[in-house]
Structure formats: structure tokens, C-alpha cells
N, C-alpha and C positions, 0 to 999 in steps of 0.2 A: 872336285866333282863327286857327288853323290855314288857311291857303294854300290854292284847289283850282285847278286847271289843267285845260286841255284843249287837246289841237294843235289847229292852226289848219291847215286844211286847203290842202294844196300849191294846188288848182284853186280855192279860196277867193280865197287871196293875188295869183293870176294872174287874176285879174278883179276888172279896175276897176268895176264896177258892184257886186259883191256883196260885196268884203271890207269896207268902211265899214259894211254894214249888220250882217255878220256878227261885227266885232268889238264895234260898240255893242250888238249881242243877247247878247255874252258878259259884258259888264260890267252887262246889265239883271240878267242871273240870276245874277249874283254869282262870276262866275270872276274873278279877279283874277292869275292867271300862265296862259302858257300858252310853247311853242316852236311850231318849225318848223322844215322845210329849208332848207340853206345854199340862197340866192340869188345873182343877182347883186347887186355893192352898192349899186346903186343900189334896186334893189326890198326887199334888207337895210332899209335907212334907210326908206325909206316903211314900210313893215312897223313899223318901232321908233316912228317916229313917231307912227301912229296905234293904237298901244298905247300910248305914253304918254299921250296926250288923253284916252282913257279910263280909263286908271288900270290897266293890266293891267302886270306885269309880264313883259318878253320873259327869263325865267326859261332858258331853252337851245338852242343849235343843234343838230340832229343834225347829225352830222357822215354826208357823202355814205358809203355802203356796199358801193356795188356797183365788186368788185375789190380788196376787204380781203385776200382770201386772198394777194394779190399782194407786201401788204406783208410776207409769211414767205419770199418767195422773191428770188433774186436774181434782178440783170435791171431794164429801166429800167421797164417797168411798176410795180412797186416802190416805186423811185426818184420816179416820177410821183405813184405815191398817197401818197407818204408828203408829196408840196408840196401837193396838195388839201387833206388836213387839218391843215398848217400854215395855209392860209389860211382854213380854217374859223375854226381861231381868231382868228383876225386881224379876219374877218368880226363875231366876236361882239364883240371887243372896241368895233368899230365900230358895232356895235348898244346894246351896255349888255347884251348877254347873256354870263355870268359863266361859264356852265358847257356845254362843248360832249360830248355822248353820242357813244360811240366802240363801234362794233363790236370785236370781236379777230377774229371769224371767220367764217364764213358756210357754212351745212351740213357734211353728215354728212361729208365726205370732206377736210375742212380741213385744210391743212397742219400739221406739227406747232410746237414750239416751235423757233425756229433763232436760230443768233448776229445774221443779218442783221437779222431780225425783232425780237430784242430791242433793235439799236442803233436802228432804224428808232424804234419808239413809244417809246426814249425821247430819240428825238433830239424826236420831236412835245410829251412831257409840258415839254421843255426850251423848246421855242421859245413851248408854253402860257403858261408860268410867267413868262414875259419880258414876256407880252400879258396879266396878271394873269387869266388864263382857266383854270380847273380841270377836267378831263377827268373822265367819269364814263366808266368802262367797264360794258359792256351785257351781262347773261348771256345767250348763245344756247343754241347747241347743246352747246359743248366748254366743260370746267371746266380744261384743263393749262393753258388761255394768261390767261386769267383769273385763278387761283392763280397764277402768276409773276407779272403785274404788281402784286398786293397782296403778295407777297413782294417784291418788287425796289423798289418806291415805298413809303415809309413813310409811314406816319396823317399824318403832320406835311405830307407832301407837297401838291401840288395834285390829286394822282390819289385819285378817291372811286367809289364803285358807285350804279351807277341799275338797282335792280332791278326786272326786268319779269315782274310774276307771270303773265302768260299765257303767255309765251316760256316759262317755268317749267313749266307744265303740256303745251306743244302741244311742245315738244323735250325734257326732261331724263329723259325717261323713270325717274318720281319722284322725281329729286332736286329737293332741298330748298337753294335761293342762300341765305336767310338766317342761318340758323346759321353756314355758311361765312367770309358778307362782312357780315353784316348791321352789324357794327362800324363800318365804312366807306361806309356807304348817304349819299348825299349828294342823291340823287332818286328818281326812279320813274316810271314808264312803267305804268299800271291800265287791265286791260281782261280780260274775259272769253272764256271758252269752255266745250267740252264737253270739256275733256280727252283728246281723243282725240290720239293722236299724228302728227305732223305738220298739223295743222289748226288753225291758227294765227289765227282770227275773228276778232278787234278789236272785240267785240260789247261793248254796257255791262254795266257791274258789274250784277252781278244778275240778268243776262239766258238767262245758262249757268250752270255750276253749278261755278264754282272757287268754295275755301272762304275767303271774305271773312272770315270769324270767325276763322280762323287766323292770313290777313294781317291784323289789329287786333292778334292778340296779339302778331304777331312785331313789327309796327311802333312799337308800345309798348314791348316787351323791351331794343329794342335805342336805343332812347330819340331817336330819327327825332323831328325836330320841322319838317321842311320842309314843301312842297306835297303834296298828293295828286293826281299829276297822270294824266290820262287819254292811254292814247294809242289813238284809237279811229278805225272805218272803218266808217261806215254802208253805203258800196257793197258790202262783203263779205255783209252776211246783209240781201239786198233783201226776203225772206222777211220779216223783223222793221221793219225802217224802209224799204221800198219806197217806202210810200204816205206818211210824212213830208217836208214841206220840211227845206230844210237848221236852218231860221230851229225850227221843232216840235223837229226831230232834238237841238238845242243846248239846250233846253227840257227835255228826257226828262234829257240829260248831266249837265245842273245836278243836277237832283232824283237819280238815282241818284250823284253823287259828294260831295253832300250830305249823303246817305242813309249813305252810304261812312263821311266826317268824322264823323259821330255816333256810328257803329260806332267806331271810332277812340276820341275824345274823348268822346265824349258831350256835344255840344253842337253847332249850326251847322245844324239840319234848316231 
């Protein structure tokens, strides 16, 4: 049976008293992968450990975001972020996490494609590939930097796409990742909204009104057989999980990604 996930929430992980209960309430309702942010390594390894006890798979790092645009330009900023997400991977390798999530760009005003920028992410996909670590690149806002990296890294490579259908709806102003990259889908990032543009929720499936029916067919089409994994934020719509604990809130996730995998498969409610 098909994999579900759910992140693990950064202020989860950074509290000693609630991540033990919150990882054993992920494995009561039946999640079994989930990611997280890069940590330090020592909080990495605690993290991997008590995912393993329970049986969850530490399925990917994200890799840190803020200052990506940095890596298209020259200059040691750059320079700097392009050794952060060398050691992202390093990090996963040191966890058992196999596949680190990689921004290209971050809003509307992003640099474009440069020479710097190309030697930069593939000096990163280079030093992945040494750490048996596979990079998923993330669609945000821009499709040029994205098209070049599935141009310039081939299928056979360590470089694959984690598509995130609500980044799809709150930035691409209707465009459509999967027909694009859906060949190369190696994860995914699930979560809802109202579509509207720039409003980016992190609400559960089901909760807004992206078309879950479509994502079944496209995840089917392109013959995706990994996790279905959530990447969701209860503090954005206090309106809907306010009045939930974290412990109810991971309770609703299960049944709506569930609910998800049936849509998919037909099977796992």
C-alpha cells in the first residue's frame, strides 16, 4: 500500500516534551514517512532516531530557502548558500533521508537563469550524488529555472521533481507542473487552498477547493508510485484548526490523506 506523509512540524521537533508524543500519534494513525527542516546534526539524528522506533520513514530534508535567489547571482552570498545546501545533503545522508527538496527561486522578481547559477546547483546536484542523496527541485513561482535543470540533468540522474500542487494554484497563475515534469516526479508536497493568487494556505486536502480529482489522474498518468505526502500549517487558517490540538489536528491529516490515497488507488481509507 501506497506511503502517506506528513511534515513534522519545525516547533514540534524543537520541543522536548511534544515531539515523542507527536511522532507516536503519527504512527498511531498510520503515517509512516514524513520530512523536515535541515537542523542542527545533532537534533538531525534525534529526529531520525525516533522516527525510526516508530516505523516512519525520514523520506526528505527540505533544503533551507531563504536567500536561494542569491544562488543566481554572483558574490559570496552565493557562494555561502550554495555550502548550506551542500550540507543539507550531508545532513540527510547522516539521517537515512535519501531525497533533499530544493527551491530554484523564490517570488515574482527572481533572478534569471545565469552561468553562475547553473555551475552553482550543479556543483550542489554533484556533491548530492557523492552523498547518495537525490535532489527534488520544487515548482514555485518561475518555470525558466526549473525547465533548465530537467533539461541539463537527465532522468537517469539524481535530480527528480517534488511537485507541490498548492504552490501550483497560489503562484502559477494556471499553469499546470505536471504535464511539464510529471515524468520526473520523485515526491510531493499536498496541501490545499482557495486558489486565489498569492495565498498560499497549507490547509488539508479537502478543506479548499484545489482539484484533487485531477491530481489522482495526473498522479496515475504519470505512474508516481511514492508517498503522498502533506506539507501542511495548521497556524495559517486558525479559522479552521484554532480550536484543535496539535495531537486532533494530526488526526483530521491522517483521514484527509487517506481519503487522498483512495482517490489515487482505491484502496487505504
Amino acid at each position: 500500500m501506497r506511503k502517506i506523509g506528513m511534515n513534522l512540524a519545525t516547533m514540534i521537533v524543537n520541543s522536548e516534551n511534544e515531539m515523542p508524543s507527536v511522532i507516536a500519534k503519527m504512527a498511531e494513525c498510520g503515517f509512516n514517512a514524513t520530512f523536515t527542516a535541515m537542523f542542527d546534526m545533532e537534533k538531525q539524528l534525534e529526529v531520525a532516531n525516533l522516527l525510526a522506533k516508530h516505523g516512519i520513514e525520514y523520506e526528505t530534508l527540505h533544503a533551507p530557502s531563504a536567500g536561494i535567489n542569491q544562488m543566481w547571482l554572483p558574490g559570496e552570498e552565493g557562494d555561502d548558500k550554495l555550502r548550506q545546501l551542500c550540507q543539507c545533503a550531508d545532513h540527510a545522508k547522516a539521517a537515512g533521508a535519501g531525497i533533499i527538496v530544493v527551491h530554484l527561486s523564490s517570488g515574482e522578481a527572481a533572478p534569471p537563469v545565469t552561468d553562475i547559477g547553473r555551475e552553482r546547483f550543479t556543483r550542489l546536484a554533484e556533491h548530492a550524488d557523492k552523498q547518495g542523496v537525490r535532489i527534488a527541485f520544487e515548482n514555485q513561482r518561475k518555470v525558466s529555472n526549473i525547465a533548465w535543470a530537467f533539461e541539463t540533468f537527465p532522468k537517469e540522474s539524481n535530480v527528480g521533481f517534488c511537485w507541490d500542487c498548492g504552490h501550483e494554484t497560489a503562484f502559477a497563475r494556471g499553469r499546470q507542473y505536471m504535464p511539464l515534469f510529471g515524468d520526473r516526479l520523485i515526491c510531493t508536497h499536498i496541501h490545499d487552498n482557495f486558489c486565489v493568487f498569492q495565498q498560499d494556505k497549507h490547509m488539508l486536502p479537502f478543506d479548499g477547493i484545489f482539484d484533487f480529482q485531477r491530481f489522482a489522474r495526473q498522479i496515475k498518468e504519470y505512474g508516481y508510485v511514492g508517498s503522498l505526502m502533506l506539507e501542511v500549517d495548521y497556524k495559517k487558517s486558525p479559522d479552521l484548526y484554532g480550536k484543535l490540538t496539535y495531537l486532533e489536528y494530526t488526526e483530521r491529516a491522517a483521514q484527509a490523506v487517506k481519503r487522498l490515497r483512495y482517490l489515487v488507488d482505491g484502496e487505504g481509507l
